[in-house]
Structure formats: structure tokens, C-alpha cells
C-alpha positions as CSV (number, residue, x, y, z in Angstrom):
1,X,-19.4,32.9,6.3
2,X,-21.4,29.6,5.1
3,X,-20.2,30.4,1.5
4,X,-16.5,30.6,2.4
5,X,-17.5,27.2,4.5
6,X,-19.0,25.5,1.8
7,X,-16.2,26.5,-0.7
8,X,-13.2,25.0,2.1
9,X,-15.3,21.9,2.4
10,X,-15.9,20.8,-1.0
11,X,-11.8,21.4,-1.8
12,X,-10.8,19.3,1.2
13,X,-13.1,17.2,0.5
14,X,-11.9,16.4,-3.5
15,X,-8.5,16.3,-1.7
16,X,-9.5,13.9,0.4
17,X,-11.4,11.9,-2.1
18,X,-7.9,12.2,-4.5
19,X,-6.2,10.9,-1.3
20,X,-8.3,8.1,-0.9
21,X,-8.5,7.0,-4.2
22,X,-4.6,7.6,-4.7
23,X,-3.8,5.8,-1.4
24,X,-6.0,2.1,-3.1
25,X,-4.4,2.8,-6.4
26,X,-0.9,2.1,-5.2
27,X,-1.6,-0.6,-2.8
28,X,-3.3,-2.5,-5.8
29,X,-0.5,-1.7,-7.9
30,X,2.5,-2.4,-5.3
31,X,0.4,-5.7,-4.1
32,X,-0.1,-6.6,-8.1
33,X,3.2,-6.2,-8.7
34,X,4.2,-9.2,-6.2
35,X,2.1,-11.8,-8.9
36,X,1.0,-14.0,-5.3
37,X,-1.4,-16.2,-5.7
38,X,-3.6,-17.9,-2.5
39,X,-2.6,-21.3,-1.8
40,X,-4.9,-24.2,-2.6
41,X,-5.5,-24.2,1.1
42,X,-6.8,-21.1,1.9
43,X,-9.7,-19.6,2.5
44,X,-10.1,-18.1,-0.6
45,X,-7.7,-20.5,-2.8
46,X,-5.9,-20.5,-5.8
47,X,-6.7,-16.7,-7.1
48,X,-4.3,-13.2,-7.1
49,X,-3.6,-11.5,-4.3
50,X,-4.9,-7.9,-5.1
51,X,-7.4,-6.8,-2.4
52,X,-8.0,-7.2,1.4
53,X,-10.3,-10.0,1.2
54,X,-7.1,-11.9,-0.4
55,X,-3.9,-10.3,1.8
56,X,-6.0,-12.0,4.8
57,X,-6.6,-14.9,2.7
58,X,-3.1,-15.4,2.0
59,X,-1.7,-13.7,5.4
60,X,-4.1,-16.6,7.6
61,X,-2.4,-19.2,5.5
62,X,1.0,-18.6,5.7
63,X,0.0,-18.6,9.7
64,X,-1.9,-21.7,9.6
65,X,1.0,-23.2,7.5
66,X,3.7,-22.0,10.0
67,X,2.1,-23.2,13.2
68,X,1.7,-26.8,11.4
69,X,5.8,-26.9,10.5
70,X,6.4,-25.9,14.1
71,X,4.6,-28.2,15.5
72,X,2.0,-25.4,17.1
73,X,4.2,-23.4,18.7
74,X,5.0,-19.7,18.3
75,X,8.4,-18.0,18.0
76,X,8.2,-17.1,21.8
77,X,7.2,-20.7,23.0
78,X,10.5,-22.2,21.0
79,X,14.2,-22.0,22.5
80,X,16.4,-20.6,20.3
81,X,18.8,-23.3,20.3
82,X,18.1,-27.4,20.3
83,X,20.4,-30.3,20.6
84,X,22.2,-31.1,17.3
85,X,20.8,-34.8,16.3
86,X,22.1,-37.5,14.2
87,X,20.7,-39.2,10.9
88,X,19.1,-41.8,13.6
89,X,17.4,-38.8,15.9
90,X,20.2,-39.3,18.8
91,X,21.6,-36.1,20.1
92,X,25.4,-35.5,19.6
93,X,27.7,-35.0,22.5
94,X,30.2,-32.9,22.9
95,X,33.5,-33.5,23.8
96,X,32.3,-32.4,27.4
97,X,29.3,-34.9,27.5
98,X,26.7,-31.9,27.2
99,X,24.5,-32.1,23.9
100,X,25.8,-29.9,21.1
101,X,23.1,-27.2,20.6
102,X,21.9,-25.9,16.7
103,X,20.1,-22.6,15.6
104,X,16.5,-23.8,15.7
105,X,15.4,-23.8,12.5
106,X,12.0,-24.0,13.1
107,X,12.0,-21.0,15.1
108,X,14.0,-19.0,12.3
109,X,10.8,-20.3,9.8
110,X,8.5,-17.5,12.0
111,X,11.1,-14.9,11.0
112,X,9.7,-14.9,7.6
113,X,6.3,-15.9,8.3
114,X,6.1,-12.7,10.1
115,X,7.6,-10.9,7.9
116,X,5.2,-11.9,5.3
117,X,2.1,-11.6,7.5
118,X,3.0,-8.0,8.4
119,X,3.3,-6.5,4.9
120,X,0.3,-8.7,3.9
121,X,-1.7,-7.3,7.0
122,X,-0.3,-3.6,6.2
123,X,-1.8,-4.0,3.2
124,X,-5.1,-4.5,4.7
125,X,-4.6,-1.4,6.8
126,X,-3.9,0.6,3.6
127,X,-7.0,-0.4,1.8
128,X,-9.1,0.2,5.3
129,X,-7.3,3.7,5.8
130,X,-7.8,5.1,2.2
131,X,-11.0,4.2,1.9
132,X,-12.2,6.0,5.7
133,X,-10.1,8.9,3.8
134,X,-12.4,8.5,0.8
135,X,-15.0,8.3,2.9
136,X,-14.4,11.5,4.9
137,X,-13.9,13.5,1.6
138,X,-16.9,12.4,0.5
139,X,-18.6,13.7,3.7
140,X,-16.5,16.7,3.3
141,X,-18.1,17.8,-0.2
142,X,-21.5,16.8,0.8
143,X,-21.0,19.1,3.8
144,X,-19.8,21.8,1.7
145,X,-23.4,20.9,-0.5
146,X,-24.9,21.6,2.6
147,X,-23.4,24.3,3.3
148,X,-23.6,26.2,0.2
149,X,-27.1,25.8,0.0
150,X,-28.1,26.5,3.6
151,X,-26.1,29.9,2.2
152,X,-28.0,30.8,-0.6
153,X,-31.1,31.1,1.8
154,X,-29.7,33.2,4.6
């Protein structure tokens, strides 16, 4: 019964191992293939964005950058709509006295910086989760070592 054991073990584990190693493969390539590069401003600046360390780089930035255009407020904390304003900054009334009210822009601007965030982040989360599959069909062979020999003496 350990035989049979040790065989199952060491061919999930070079599955998993072929999973895991697949799995950082084509998030490198598919993040590669974007050609971003950090901003001079983040915390790791001006290099490609190809790994984890990078994607957070890059994904903290575009955060950082998106708080500062809004002023420090998030989507939630901004109305949807603001009073339309002249070249001076003085609202424009409506033919009923009540200000005339715009798409917020600003708001609009987290749209895409979440956007961005959450494929850079789901990046991360790739890399992490293909390398704990790695991981576990490593364990898996070395189990399946284990196994095999605890076999060959009983």
C-alpha cells in the first residue's frame, strides 16, 4: 500500500509542480506583454513591471496618485454629480436658479484607477497562488520519497 502511495504522490506532485510553474509562466508573459514601467515615484521607480514586487510597486502608485487628483477622497466619499462652474470658478444657474450639476470627473478618475489596481493586484495573487501550488507539489514528491522508501523496508 506505501508503494502505490509513493507512486500517486510523486505524479501529483510533478503535476502540481507543472501547475505551478505553468501558472508564473503566463502571468510573466501576460504582465510582460503590457511593456509598464513603475513611475519615477514609486517605490520601486522607473523599471518593468514583471513580478509581484513591481505589480504592488506600480498598483500603490496609481493609488497614491489617484487620492492626490481627488483631493483624498475615495470613490464613495465623492457625489456623483457637482455644480457645473465657469472659467472664473462661479457655479452656473439654471434657468430655475438651482446650480446645473456635471458628471464628477474626478470621481470617474477611480473607475480606472481601480480598474488598474485590480488586475495589477490579481497579478500578485497569481504569482502567490502558483507558487503555494509549486510548493505543495514539491511536498507532494518528497512525500512520495518518503513513502517509497519507508516501503522498501516493510
Amino acid at each position: 500500500m506505501l508503494l502505490v502511495s509513493a507512486i500517486l504522490a510523486k505524479v501529483a506532485g510533478v503535476i502540481l509542480v507543472a501547475g505551478g510553474i505553468w501558472g508564473i509562466v503566463f502571468t510573466y508573459q501576460n504582465v510582460a506583454q503590457e511593456k509598464i514601467i513603475t513611475s519615477v515615484d514609486a517605490s520601486i521607480p522607473g523599471v518593468p513591471v514583471l513580478g509581484p514586487l513591481t505589480l504592488k510597486s506600480q498598483a500603490d502608485i496609481i493609488r497614491t496618485h489617484t487620492l492626490h487628483t481627488t483631493g483624498d477622497q475615495v470613490y464613495a466619499e465623492m457625489p456623483r454629480q457637482i455644480p457645473k462652474v465657469d472659467a472664473a470658478g462661479k457655479q452656473i444657474l439654471g434657468a430655475d436658479g438651482k446650480p446645473v450639476m456635471v458628471a464628477n470627473t474626478a470621481r470617474d478618475l477611480w473607475i480606472t484607477a481601480t480598474t488598474l489596481t485590480t488586475a495589477l493586484n490579481l497579478g500578485i495573487v497569481t504569482y502567490a497562488f502558483s507558487g503555494l501550488v509549486l510548493l505543495f507539489g514539491l511536498i507532494s514528491i518528497w512525500t512520495g520519497i518518503t513513502f517509497y522508501a519507508l516501503s522498501r523496508k516493510y
